[in-house]
N, CA, C and O atoms as a MOPAC input file, in Angstrom:
PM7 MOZYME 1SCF
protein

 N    242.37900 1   130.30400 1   -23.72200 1
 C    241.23400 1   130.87600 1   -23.06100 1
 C    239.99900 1   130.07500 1   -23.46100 1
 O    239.79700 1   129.61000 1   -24.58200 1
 N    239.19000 1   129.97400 1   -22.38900 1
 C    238.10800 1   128.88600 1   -22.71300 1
 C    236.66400 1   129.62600 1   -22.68000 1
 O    236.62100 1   130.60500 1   -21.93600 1
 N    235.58800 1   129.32900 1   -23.31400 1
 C    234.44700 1   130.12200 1   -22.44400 1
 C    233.37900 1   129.06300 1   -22.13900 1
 O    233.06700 1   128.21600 1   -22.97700 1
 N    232.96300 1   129.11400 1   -21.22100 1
 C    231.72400 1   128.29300 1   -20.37000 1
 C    230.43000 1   129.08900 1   -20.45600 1
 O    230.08400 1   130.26300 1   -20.31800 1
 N    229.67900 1   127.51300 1   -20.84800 1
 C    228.32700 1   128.57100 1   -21.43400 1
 C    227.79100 1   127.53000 1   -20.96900 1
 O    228.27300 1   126.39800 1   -21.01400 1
 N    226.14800 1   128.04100 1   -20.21000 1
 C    225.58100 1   126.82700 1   -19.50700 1
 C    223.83400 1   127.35400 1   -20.20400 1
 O    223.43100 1   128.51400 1   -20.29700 1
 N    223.22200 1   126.32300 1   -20.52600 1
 C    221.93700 1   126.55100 1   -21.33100 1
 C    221.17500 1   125.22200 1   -21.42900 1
 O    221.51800 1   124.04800 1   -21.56300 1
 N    219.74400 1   126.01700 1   -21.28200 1
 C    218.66600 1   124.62900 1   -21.17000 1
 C    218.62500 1   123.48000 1   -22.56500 1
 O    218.26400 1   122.31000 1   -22.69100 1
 N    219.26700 1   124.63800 1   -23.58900 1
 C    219.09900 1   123.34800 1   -24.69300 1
 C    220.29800 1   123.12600 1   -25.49500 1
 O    220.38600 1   122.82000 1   -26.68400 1
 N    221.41300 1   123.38700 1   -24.42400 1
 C    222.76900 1   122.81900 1   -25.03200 1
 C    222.82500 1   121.27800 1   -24.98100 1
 O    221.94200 1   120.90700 1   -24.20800 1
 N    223.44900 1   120.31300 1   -25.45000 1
 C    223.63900 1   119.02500 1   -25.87200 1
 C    225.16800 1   118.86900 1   -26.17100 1
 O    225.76300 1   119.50800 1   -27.03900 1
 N    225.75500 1   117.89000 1   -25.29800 1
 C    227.24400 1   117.65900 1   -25.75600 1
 C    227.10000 1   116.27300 1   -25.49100 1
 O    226.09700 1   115.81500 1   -24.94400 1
 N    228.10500 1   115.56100 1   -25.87200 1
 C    228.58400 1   113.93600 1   -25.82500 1
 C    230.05400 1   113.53800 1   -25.67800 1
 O    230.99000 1   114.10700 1   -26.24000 1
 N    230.14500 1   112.44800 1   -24.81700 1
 C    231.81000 1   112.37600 1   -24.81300 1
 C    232.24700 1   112.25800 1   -26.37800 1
 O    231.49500 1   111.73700 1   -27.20200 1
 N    233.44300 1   112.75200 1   -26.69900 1
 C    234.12700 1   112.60300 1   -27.85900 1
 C    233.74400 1   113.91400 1   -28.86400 1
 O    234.23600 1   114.12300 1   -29.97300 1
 N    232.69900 1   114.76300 1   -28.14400 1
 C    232.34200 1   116.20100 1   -29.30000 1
 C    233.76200 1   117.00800 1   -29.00000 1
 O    233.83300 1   117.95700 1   -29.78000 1
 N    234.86300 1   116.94100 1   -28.16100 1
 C    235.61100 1   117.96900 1   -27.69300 1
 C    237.10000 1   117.93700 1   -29.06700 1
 O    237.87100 1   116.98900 1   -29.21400 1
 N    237.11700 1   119.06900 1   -29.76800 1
 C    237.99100 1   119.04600 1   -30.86400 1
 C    237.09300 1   119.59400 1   -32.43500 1
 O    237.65500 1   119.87300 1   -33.49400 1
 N    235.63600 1   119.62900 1   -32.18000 1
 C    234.46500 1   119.59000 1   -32.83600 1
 C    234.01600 1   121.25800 1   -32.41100 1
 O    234.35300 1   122.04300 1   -31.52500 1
 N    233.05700 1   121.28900 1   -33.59200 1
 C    232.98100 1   122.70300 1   -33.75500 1
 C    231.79400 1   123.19100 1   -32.58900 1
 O    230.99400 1   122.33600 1   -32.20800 1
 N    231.73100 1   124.27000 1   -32.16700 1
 C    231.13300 1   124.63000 1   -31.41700 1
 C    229.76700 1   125.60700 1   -31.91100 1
 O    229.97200 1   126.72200 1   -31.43000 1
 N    228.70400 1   125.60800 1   -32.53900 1
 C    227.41300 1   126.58900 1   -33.26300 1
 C    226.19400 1   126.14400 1   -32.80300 1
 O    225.79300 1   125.13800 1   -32.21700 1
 N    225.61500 1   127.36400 1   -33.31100 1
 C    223.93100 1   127.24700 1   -33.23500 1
 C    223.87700 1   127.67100 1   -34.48600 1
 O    224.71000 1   128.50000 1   -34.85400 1
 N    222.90100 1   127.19300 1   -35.37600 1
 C    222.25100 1   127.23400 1   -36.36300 1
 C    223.49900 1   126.82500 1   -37.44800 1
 O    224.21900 1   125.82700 1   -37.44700 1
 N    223.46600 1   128.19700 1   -38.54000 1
 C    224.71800 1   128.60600 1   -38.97800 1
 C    225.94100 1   129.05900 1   -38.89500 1
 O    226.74500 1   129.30200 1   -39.79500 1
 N    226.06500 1   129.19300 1   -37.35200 1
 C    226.70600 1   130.35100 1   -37.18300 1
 C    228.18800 1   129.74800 1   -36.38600 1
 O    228.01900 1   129.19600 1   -35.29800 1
 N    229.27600 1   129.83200 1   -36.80200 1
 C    230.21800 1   128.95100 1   -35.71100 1
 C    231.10200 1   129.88800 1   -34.49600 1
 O    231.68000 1   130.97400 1   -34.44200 1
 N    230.81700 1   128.77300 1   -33.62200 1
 C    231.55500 1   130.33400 1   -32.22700 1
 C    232.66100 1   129.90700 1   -31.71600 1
 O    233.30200 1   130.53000 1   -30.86900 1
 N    233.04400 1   128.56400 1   -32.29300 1
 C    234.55500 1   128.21900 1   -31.62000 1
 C    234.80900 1   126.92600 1   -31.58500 1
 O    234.01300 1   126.20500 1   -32.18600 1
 N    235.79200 1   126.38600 1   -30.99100 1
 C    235.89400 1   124.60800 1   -31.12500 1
 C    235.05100 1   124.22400 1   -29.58200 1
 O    234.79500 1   125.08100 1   -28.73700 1
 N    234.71100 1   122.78200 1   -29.45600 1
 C    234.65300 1   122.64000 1   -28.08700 1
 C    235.53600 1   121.84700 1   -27.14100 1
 O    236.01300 1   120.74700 1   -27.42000 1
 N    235.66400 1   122.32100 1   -26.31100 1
 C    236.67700 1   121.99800 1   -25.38400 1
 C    236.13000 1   120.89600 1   -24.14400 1
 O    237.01800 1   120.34000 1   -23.49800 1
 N    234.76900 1   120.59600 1   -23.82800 1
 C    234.76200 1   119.49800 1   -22.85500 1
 C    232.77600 1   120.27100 1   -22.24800 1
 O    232.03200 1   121.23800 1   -22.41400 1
 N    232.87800 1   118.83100 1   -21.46500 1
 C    231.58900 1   119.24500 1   -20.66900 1
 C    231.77300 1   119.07200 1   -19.05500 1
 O    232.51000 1   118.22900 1   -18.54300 1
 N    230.93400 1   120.06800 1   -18.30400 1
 C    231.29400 1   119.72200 1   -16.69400 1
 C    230.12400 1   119.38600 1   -16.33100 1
 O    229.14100 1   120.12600 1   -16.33600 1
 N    230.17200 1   117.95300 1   -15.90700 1
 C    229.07000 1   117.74300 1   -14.50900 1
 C    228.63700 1   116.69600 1   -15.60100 1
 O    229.24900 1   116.52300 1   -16.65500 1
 N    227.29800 1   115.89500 1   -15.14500 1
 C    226.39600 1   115.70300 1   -15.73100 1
 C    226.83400 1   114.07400 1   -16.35500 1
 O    227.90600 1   113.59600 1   -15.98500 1
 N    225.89500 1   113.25000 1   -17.35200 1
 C    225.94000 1   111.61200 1   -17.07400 1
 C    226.90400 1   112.14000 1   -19.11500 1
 O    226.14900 1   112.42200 1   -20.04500 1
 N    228.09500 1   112.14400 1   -19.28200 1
 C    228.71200 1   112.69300 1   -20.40400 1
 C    227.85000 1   111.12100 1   -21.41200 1
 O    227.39300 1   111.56900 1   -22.46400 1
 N    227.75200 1   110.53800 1   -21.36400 1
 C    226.78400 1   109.17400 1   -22.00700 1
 C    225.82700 1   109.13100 1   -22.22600 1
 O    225.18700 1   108.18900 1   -22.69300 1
 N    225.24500 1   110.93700 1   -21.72000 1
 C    223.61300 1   110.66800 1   -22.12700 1
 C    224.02600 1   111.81800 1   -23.15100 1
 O    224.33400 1   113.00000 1   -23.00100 1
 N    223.89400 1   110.90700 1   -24.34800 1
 C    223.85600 1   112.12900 1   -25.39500 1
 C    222.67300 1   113.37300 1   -25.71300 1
 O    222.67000 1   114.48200 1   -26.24900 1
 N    221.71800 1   112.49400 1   -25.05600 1
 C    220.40500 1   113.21500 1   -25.68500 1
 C    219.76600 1   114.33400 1   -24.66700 1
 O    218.77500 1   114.99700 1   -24.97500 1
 N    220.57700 1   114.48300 1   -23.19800 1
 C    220.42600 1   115.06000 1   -21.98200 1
 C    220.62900 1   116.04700 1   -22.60300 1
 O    221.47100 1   116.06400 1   -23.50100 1
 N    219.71200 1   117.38400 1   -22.18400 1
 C    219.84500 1   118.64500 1   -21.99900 1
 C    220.29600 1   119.46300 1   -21.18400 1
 O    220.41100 1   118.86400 1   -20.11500 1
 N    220.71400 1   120.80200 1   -21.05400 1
 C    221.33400 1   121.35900 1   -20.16400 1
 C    222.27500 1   121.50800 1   -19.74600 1
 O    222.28000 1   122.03100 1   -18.63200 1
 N    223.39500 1   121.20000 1   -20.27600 1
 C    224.53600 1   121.26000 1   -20.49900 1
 C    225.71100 1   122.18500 1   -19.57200 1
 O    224.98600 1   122.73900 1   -18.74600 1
 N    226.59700 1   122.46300 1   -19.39400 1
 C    227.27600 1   123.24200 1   -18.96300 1
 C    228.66200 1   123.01400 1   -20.03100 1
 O    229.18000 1   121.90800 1   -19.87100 1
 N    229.24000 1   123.77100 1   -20.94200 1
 C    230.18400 1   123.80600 1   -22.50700 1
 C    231.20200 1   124.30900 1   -22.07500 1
 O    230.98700 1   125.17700 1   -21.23000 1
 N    232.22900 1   124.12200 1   -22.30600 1
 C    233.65100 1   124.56700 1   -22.30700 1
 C    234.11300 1   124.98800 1   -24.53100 1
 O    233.86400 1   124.21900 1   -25.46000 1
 N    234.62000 1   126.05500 1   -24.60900 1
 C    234.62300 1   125.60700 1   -25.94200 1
 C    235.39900 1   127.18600 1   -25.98000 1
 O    234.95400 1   128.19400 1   -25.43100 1
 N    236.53200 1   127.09900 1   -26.69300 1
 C    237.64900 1   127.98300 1   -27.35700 1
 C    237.09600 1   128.78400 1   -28.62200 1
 O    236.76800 1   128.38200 1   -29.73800 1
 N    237.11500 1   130.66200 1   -27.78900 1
 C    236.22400 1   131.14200 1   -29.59900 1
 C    237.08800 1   131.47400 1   -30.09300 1
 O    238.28000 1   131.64700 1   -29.83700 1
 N    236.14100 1   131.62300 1   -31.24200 1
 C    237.08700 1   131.53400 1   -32.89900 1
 C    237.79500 1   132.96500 1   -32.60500 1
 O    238.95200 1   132.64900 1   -32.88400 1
 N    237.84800 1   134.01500 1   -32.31200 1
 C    238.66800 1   134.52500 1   -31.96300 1
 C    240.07400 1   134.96700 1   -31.55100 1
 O    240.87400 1   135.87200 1   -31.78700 1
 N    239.92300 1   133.50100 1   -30.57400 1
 C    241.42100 1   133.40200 1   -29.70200 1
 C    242.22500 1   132.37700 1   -30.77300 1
 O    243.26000 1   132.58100 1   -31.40600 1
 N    241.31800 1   131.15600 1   -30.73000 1
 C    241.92400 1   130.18200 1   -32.11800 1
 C    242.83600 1   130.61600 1   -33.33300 1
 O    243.86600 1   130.04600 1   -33.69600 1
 N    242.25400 1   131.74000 1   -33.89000 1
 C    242.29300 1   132.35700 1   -35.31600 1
 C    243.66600 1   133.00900 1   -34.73300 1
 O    244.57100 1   132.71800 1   -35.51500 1
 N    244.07500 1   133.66600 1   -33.81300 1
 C    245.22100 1   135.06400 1   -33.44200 1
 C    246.13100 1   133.86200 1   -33.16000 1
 O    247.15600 1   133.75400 1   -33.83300 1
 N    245.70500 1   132.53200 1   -31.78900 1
 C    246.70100 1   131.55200 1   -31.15900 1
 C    247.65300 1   130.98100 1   -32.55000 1
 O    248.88400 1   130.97800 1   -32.57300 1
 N    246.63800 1   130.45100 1   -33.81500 1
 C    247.34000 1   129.40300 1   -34.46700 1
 C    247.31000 1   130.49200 1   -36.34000 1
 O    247.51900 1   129.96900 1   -37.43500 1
 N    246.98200 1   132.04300 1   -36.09100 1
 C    247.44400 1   132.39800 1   -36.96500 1
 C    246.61000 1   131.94400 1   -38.31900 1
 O    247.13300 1   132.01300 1   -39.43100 1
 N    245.58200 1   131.58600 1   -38.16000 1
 C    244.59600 1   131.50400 1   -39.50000 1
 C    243.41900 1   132.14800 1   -39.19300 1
 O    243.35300 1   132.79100 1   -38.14500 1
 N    242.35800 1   132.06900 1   -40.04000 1
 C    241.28800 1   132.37900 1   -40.66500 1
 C    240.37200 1   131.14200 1   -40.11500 1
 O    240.99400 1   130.17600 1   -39.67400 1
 N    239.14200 1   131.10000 1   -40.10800 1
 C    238.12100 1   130.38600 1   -39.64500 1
 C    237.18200 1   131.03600 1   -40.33700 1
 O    236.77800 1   132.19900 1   -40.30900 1
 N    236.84800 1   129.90700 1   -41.08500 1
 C    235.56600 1   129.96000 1   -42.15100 1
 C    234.52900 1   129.86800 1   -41.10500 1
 O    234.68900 1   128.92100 1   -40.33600 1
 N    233.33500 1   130.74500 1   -40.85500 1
 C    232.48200 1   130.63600 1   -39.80000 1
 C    230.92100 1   131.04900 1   -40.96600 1
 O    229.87400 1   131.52300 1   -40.52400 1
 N    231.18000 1   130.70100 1   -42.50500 1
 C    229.56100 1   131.46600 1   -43.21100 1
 C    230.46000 1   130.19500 1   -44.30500 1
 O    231.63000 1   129.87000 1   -44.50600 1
 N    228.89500 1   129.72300 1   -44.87100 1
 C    228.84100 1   128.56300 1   -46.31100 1
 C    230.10200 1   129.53600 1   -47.65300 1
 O    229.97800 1   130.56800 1   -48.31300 1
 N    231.01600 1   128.68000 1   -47.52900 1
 C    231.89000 1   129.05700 1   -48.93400 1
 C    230.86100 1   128.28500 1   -50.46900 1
 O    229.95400 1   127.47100 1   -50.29100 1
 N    231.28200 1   128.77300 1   -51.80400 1
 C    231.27600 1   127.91400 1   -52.82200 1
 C    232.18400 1   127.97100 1   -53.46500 1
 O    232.69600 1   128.92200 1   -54.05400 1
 N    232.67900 1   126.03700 1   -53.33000 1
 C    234.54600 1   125.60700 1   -53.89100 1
 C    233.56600 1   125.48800 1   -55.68300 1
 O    232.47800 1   124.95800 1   -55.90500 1
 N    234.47100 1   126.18100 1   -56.61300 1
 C    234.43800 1   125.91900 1   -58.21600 1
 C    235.97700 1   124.99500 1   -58.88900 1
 O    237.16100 1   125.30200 1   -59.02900 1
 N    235.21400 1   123.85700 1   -59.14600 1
 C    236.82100 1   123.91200 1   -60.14700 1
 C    237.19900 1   124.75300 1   -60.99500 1
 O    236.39400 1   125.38400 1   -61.67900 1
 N    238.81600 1   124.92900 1   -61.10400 1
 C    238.76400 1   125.32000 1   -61.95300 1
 C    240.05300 1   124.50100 1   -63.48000 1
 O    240.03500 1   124.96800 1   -64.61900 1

């Protein structure tokens, strides 16, 4: 399952698809591709996102998705 999200200040580039999908801190899923648009202009706004949430990911492949800052300690 995919979700499409279209926004004035989304930003994608060929090769982001496999890469995490967030705003700020916050992670909402992997991304899955972009539709329309010059995929070479990295710096183009407006986007239209394809991108798999952490949701479906986590149940499909049976893990956990760290989506908040861990701290690793040796021990």
């Amino acid at each position: 399952m995919f979700v499409k999200v279209e926004g004035e200040y989304l930003k994608g580039c060929r090769g982001d698809s496999g890469g995490p999908f967030y705003q700020g801190g916050v992670a909402y899923g992997i991304m899955a591709g972009l539709i329309g648009g010059d995929h070479g202009n990295c710096t183009m706004k407006g986007r239209t996102v394809t991108f798999s949430a952490i949701d479906k990911i986590q149940t499909f492949l049976g893990v956990e998705v760290l989506t908040q800052p861990v701290t690793l300690t040796a021990s």
